[in-house]
C-alpha angles and dihedrals in degrees: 000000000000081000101054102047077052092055094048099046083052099054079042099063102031090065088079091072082062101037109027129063111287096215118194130233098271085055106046094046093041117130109244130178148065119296112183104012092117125068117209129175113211111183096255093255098046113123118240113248105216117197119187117185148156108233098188091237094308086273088148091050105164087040089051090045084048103054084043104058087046091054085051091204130183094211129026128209112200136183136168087042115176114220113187097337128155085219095061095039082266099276132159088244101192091036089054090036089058097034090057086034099054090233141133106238135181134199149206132173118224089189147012108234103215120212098032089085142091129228104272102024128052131222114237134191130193152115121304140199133216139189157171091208135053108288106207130174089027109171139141144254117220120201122243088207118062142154096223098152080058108061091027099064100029111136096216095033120029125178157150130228124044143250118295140168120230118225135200146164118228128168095350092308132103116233135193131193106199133209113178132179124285132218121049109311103110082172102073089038090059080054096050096050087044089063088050092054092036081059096049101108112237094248141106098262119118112251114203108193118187141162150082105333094176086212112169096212128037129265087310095069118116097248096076097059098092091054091059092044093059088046105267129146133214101245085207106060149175106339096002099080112113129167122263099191136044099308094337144069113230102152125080158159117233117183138187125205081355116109099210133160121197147199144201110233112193120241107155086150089069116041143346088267134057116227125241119224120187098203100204116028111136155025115215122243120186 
């Protein structure tokens, strides 16, 4: 019986390559969004609150938009951001996050989730920005390394894309919202954070990267190697670790020439993973 619900979930599913959008690479992974509609004023020596988290698609809107007006964060780190998908009531999630927030946001798919659309409109996810103040050079990275078979021919998910970071600059500062592979393979995950760190331009300016890492261990996982090396600290140190997902933490804030502490804030009520905020990260230059 278990087989043939997955059988039919599959065939299910697998219609939308014949009936949605097939978008191709360059569209799933464009940059959408506003990036200086809303006007804040922040008094000239207030440190920056930075929040990263997986939101599992938004799926749990009013609950998300809860837990963030309560962080009262400057700048917002999402992954795991619903555009347009029956499973999130198909709403423009980071649109919506930043309407009811009073924020500027930008976003960028990594897949096309086939099967979550409609005929004439496809369902996107991908990492998302938000911000109290303008967002400007926003781009992505796309990975190298990628498990595309993976993801292409799952019975219960399939899609198209791969996995990105989205990068922006706010308030003299470069930001990326990550992404990285999940399952067991730390290997293509030490790739993939490569490619971020290969990205980071050669100048003076702080760098803030946060997001979903999907490490198996903790901060001592291999993976992470490459970030120390390039300077970068764990915003989340010694004691304070704490898990984000179910008895890990696999989500985090790494800075560089930034001086940041961090916590793990429950809300279990709103999505899979628990956010990070790094409560003081940066002052702004401008």
């Amino acid at each position: 019986m278990t087989f043939l619900l997955a059988l039919a979930l599959w065939l299910f599913r697998m219609t939308g390559f014949l009936t949605e959008p097939m978008l191709t690479s360059d569209e799933i992974h464009a940059v959408a969004g506003e990036p200086s509609r809303a006007v804040w004023t922040l008094a000239p020596d207030r440190a920056l609150r930075v929040v990263t988290w997986n939101i599992e698609r938004g799926v749990k809107f009013e609950a998300v938009q809860s837990v963030l007006e309560e962080l009262d964060a400057d700048v917002v780190l999402l992954q795991e951001v619903d555009r347009f998908c029956t499973r999130s009531d198909d709403r423009d999630v980071a649109r919506e996050l930043a309407l009811q927030l009073r924020m500027n946001y930008v976003m960028a798919g990594e897949f096309q989730e086939v099967g979550e659309g409609r005929r004439n409109l496809p369902c996107v996810s991908g990492q998302a920005i938000l911000s109290r103040l303008p967002i400007g050079d926003a781009t992505t990275v796309r990975f190298e390394d990628q498990a595309s078979l993976k993801w292409r021919l799952n019975p219960v998910q399939p899609r198209r894309g791969g996995r990105i970071a989205l990068r922006a600059r706010i308030a003299g500062a470069l930001f990326y919202s990550v992404h990285l592979e999940s399952g067991g393979d730390e290997d293509r995950r030490a790739n993939q954070v490569g490619d971020i760190l290969a990205n980071v331009p050669s100048s003076d300016e702080p760098v803030v990267i946060g997001g979903d890492f999907n490490n198996i261990g903790d901060i001592s996982s291999a993976m992470f190697k490459g970030l120390g090396a390039a300077g970068f600290k764990n915003a989340m140190s010694g004691d304070s670790i704490e898990r984000t997902v179910a008895r890990r933490p696999i989500d985090w804030i790494f800075t560089k020439r930034i001086t940041a502490t961090s916590v793990v804030v429950r809300a279990a009520d709103a999505s899979d993973h628990d956010p990070v905020i790094a409560r003081t990260v940066l002052q702004r230059r401008f």
